[in-house]
C-alpha positions in Angstrom: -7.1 10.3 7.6 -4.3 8.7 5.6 -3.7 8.3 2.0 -5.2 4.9 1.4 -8.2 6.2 3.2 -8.1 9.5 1.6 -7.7 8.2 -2.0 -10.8 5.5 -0.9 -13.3 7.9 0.4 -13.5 10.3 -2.4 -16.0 11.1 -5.1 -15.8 13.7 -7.3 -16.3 14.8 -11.3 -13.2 13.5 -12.7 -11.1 11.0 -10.6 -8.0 9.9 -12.7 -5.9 6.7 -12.1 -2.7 6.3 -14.5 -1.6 3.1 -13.4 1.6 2.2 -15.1 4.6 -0.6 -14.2 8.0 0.8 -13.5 11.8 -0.2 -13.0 14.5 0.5 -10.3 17.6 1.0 -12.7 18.9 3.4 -15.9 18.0 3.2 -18.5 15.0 1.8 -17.6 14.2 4.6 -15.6 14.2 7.2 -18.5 11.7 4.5 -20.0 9.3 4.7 -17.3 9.6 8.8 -17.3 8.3 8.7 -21.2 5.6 6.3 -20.5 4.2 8.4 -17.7 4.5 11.3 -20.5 2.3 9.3 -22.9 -0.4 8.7 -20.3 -0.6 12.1 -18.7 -0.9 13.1 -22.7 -3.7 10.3 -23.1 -5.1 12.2 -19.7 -5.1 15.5 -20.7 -7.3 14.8 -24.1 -9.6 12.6 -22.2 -10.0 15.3 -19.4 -10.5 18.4 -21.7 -13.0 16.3 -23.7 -15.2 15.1 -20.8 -15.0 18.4 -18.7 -15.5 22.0 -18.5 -12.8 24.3 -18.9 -12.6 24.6 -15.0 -12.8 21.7 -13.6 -10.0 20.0 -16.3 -7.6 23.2 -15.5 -7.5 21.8 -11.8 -7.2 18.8 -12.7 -4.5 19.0 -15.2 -3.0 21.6 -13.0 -2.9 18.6 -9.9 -1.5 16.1 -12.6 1.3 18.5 -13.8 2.5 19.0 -10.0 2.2 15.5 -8.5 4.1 14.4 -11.4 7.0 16.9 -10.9 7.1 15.6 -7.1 8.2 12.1 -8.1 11.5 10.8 -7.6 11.5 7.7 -10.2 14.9 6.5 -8.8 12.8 5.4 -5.9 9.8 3.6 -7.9 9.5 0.1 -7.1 8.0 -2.3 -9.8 4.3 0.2 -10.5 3.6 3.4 -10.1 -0.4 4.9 -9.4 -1.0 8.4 -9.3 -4.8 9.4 -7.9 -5.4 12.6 -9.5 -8.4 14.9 -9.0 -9.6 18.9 -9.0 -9.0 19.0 -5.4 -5.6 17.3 -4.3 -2.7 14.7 -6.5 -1.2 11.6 -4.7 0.7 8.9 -5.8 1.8 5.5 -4.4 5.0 3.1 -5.4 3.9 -0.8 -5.5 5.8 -3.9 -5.4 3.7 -5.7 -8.0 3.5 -5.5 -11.9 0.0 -3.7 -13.1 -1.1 -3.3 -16.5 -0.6 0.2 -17.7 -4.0 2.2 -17.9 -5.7 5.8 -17.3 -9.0 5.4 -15.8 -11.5 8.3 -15.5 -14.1 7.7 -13.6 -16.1 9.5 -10.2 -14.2 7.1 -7.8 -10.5 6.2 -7.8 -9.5 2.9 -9.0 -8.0 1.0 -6.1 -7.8 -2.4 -6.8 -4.4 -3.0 -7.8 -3.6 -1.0 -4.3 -5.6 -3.2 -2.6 -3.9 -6.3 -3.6 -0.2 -5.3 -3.6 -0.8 -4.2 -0.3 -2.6 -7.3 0.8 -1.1 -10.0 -1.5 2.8 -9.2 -0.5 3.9 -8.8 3.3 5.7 -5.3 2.3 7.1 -3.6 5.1 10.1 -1.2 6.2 13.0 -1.8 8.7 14.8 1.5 10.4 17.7 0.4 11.6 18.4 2.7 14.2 21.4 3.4 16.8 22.6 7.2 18.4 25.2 7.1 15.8 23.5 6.1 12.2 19.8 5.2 11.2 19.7 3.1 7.8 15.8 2.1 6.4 15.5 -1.3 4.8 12.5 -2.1 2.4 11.2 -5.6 2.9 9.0 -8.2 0.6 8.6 -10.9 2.5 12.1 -12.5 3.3 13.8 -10.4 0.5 15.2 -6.7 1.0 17.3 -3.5 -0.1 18.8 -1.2 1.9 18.2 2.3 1.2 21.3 3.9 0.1 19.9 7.1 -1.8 18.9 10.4 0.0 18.2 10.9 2.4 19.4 7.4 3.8 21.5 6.6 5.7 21.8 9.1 8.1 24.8 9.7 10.2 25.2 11.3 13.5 29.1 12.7 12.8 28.8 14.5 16.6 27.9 11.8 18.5 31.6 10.6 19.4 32.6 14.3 20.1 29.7 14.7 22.1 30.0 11.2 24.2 33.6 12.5 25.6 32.3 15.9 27.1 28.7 14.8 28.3 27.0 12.6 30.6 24.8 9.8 29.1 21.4 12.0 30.2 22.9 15.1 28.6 23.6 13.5 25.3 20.5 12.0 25.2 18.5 15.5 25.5 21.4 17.7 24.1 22.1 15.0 20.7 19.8 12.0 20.5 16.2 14.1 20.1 17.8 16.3 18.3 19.2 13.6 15.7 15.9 11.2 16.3 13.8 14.2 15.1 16.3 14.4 12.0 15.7 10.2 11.0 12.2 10.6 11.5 11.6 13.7 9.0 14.0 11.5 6.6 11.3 8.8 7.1 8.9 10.7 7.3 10.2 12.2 3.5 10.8 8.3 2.3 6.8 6.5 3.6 4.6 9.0 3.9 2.7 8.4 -0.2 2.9 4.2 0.9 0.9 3.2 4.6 3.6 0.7 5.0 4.0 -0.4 8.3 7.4 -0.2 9.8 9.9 -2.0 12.4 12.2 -0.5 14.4 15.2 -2.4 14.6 17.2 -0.5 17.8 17.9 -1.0 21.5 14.9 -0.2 24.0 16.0 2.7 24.8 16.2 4.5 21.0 13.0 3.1 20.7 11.4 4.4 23.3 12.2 7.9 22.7 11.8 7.0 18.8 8.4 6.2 19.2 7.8 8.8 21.4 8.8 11.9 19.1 8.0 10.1 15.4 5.0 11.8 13.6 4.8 8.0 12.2 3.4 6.4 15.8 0.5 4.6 13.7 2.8 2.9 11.1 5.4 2.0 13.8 4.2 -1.9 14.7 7.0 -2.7 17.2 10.6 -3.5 18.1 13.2 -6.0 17.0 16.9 -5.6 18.3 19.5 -4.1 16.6 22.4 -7.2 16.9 25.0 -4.3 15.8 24.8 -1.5 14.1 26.9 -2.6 10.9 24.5 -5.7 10.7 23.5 -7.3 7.3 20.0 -6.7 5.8 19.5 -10.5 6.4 20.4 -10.4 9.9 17.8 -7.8 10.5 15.0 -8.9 8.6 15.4 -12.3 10.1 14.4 -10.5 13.6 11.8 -8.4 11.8 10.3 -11.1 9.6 8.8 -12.5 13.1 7.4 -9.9 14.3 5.6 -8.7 10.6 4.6 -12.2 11.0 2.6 -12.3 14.4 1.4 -9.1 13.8 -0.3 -10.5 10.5 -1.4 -13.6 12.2 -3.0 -11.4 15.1 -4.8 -9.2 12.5 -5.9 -12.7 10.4 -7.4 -14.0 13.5 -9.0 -10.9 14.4 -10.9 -11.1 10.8 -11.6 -14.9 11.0 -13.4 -14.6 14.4 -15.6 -11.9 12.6 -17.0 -14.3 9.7 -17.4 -17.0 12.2 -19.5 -14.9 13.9 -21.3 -13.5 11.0 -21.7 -17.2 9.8 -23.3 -18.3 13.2 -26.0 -15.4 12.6 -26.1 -17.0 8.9 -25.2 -12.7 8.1 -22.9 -14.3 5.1 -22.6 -15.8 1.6 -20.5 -17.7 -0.4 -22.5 -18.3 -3.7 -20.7 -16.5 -6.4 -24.2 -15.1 -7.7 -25.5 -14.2 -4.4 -22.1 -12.7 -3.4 -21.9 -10.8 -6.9 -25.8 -9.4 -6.4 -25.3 -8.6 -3.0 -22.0 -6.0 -3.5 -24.3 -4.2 -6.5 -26.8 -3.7 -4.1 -24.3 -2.3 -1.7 -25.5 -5.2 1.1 -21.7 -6.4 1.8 -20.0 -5.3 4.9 -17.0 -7.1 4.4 -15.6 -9.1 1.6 -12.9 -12.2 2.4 -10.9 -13.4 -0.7 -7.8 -15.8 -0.7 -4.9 -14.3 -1.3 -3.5 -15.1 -4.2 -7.0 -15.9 -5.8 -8.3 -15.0 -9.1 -11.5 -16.3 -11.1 -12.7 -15.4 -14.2 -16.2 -15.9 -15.0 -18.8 -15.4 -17.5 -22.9 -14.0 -16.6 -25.3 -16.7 -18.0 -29.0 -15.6 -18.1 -28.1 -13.4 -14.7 -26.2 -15.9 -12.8 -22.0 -15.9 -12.0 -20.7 -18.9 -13.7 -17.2 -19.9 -13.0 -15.1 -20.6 -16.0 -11.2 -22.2 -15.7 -9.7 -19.6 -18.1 -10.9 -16.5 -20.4 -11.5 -16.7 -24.0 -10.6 -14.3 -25.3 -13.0 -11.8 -26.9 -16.0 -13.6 -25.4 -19.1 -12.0 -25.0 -20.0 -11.6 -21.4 -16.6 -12.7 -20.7 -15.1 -11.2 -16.9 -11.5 -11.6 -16.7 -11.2 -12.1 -12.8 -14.4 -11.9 -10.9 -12.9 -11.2 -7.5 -11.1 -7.9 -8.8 -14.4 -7.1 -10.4 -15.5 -7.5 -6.5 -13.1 -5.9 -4.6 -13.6 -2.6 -6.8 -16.6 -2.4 -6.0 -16.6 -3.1 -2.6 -14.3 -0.5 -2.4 -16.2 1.7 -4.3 -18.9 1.7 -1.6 -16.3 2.2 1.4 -17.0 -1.9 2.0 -14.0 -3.8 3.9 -12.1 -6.4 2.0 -10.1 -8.6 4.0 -7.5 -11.3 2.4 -6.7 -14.0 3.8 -3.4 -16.3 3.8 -3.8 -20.1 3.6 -6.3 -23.1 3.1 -9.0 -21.0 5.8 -11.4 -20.0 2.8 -11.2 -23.0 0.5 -14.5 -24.6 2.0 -16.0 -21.5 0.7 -14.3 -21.7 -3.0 -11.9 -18.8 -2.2 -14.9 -15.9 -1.3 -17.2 -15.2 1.6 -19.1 -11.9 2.7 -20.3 -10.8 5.5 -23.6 -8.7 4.3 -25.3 -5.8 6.5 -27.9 -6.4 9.1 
């Protein structure tokens, strides 16, 4: 089971979220470490105050070492932690959140959900027998790695090449420095279920793939033009294939709620659709990416409003999150989709159980 998975499927006393935004350089950095100091504080009262004595001491105990395993040079723009009696993750997000601790028996997931669905986010290895750089990728836009432990350098390769055959480096030098770039990945992706290109000739990727712990984030191959290539140059080979992949998966998804709308097994009223996930009927929920509503409950019914007032009674400051959490809540799908494909159904439809 992965992370996302993990984090998803559990249900236990006292599930803490600390959602918080963070930055990439100093000072900023030393910022982000005090906020996270405030809100495990904020944790810590809330925990001893709603648990026993137990239960808190595992869970503060979780909080303290997950904490100490973050590296905030490497935080993108949010930082989640999922925190709970039994096990501590956390999970680096390319979008802005509003800071928060949430206590509750599930995790909260949502702004997961949409940074991982909103933003193509994705990670290029760059890899040749001699070096192995990792590139992070948001859309058309990306970085290059250059803090521990990337890049990595093969120094013996050269040496190595003038005393050995080409089958005799390979099994002597290449594993053995192919094993070493994918514990650095490995080290780098493992808290994010990012999926990841290989940018290399066929035959590093073939025995890549073939050794790498990380076979199920690993979507495919792009070539390498030259090693010393710029991050542009790379992504532009990498962008396509993110790009079909997502378009495979899209149409995958579409050809279920066609189906599902051919049974007439979906809706696309708001009210329906709202009373429908609270009585845990939705299989899976499609929203636009992109899409927010807010919305405001008159007499029982989901009225769509164009902005929120603020302080109103009833008041429900975007509808679809409200939606999405709780689909996930009850280990429903949610499924966004890119484009105009949704906008006969006013941005929402589910697909609801047989």
């Amino acid at each position: 089971m992965d992370t996302i998975e993990k984090i998803k499927n559990t249900k236990a006393e006292g599930c803490v979220t600390i959602i918080m935004n963070t930055h990439q350089t100093r000072p900023a950095i030393q910022q982000d470490m005090l906020t996270l100091k405030n809100l495990a504080k904020e944790t810590e009262e809330r925990v001893l105050s709603l648990y026993d004595s137990k239960t808190a001491e595992a869970i503060l105990r979780q909080l303290k070492n997950t904490i100490n395993t973050i590296d905030f040079s490497r935080n993108d723009k949010s930082l989640i932690l999922f925190i709970c009696a039994e096990f501590g993750h956390y999970l680096s997000l390319p979008t802005s959140v509003k800071n928060r601790v949430v206590i509750d028996k599930t995790f909260a997931t949502r702004d997961v959900y949409r940074a991982m669905h909103e933003t193509t986010i994705y990670y290029v290895l760059a890899l040749s027998r001699k070096q192995a750089r990792l590139i992070k990728a948001v859309n058309d836009h990306g970085e290059e790695l250059k803090n521990a432990p990337f890049p990595l350098f093969n120094p013996e390769y050269n040496k190595q090449k003038a005393k050995l055959s080409p089958d005799d480096i390979e099994e002597a030098l290449i594993v053995e420095f192919f094993n070493d770039v994918d514990k650095a990945l490995w080290e780098v992706i493992h808290n994010n279920d990012l999926p990841v290109v290989i940018a290399s000739e066929i035959r590093n990727y073939n025995i890549f793939s073939k050794i790498s712990r990380l076979k199920n984030k690993i979507i495919g191959r792009v070539p390498l033009l030259h090693e010393e290539a710029k991050v542009h140059q790379i992504l532009a080979e990498a962008r396509h294939l993110v790009e079909k992949n997502l378009e495979k998966e899209t149409k995958k998804q579409l050809s279920k709620l066609e189906k599902a709308i051919n049974n007439q097994r979906f809706l696309t009223d708001y009210t329906e659709v709202w009373n429908a996930i609270q009585q845990g009927r939705g299989r899976t929920l499609f929203v636009k990416k992109g899409f927010h509503q807010p919305a405001v409950f008159v007499n029982g019914h989901v009225a769509l409003i164009e902005k929120v007032m603020k302080d109103a009674p009833l008041v429900v400051e975007d509808i679809i999150d409200e939606m999405i959490e709780k689909m996930i809540n009850q280990k429903g799908e949610v499924v966004f989709i890119d484009g105009n494909q949704l906008d006969r159904f006013n941005g929402i439809a589910l697909i609801v159980k047989s």
